[in-house]
C-alpha positions in Angstrom: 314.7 25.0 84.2 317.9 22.9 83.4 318.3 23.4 87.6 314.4 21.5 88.1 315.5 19.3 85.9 318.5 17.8 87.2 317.2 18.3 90.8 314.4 16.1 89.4 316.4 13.6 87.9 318.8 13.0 91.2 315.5 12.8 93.4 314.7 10.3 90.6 317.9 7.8 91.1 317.8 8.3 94.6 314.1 6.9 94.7 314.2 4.2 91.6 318.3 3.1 91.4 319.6 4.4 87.9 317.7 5.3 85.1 319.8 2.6 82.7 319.9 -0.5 85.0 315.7 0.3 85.7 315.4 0.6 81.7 317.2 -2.9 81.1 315.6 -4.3 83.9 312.6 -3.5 82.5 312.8 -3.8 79.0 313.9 -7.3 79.8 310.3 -8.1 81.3 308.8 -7.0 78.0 310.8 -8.4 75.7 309.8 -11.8 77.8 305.7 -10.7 77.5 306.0 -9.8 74.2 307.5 -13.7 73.1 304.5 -14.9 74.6 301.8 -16.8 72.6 299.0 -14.8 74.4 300.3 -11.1 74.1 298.5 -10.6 70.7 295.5 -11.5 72.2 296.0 -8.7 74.8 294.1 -5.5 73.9 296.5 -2.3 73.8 294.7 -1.3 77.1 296.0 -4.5 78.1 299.2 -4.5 76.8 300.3 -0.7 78.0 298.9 -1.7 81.6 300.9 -4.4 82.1 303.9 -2.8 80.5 303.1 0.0 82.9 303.4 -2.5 85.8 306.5 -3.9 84.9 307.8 -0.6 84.5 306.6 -0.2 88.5 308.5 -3.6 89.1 311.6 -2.3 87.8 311.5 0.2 89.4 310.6 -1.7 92.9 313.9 -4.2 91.9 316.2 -1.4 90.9 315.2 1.2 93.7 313.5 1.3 97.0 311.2 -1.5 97.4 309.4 0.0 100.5 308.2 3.2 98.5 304.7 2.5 98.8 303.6 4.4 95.9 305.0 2.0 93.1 303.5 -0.7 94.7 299.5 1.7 94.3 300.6 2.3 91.0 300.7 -1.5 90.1 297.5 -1.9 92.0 296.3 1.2 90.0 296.8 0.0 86.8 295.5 -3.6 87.1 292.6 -2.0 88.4 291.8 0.0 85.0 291.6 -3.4 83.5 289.7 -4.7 85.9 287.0 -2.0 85.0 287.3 -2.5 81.7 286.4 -6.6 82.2 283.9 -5.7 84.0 285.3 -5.7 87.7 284.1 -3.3 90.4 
């Protein structure tokens, strides 16, 4: 298990950049969205999607930013809000 783990993990920095420079990266953005005067008005659906996203953007800054797959997750979860309002 330890093994998966680790191989996990290395396929993980290999894809995304390290795991602490993605984190700060990205805990950055949110501390930014969350000093805003409109993120209390946000729903939590709201507020977890577009933390999700900037998760994905860190991710995209940090690591490879031609992995296709963050950029359908960002899509993905703007989406879900977009049904939510309403949207197709």
């Amino acid at each position: 298990m330890l093994h998966s783990t680790n191989n996990t993990l290395q396929q993980r920095e290999e894809r995304y950049g390290s795991f602490a420079t993605q984190g700060a990266v990205a805990q950055n953005f949110k501390t930014v969205m969350r000093m805003t005067m409109g993120w209390n008005d946000l729903s939590p659906c709201q507020k977890e999607s577009l933390e999700m996203i900037v998760h994905k953007i860190g991710r995209i800054l940090n690591g490879d930013p031609n992995y296709a797959d963050s950029w359908h997750d960002i899509a993905g979860y703007a989406t879900l809000i977009d049904k939510q309002l309403g949207g197709h």
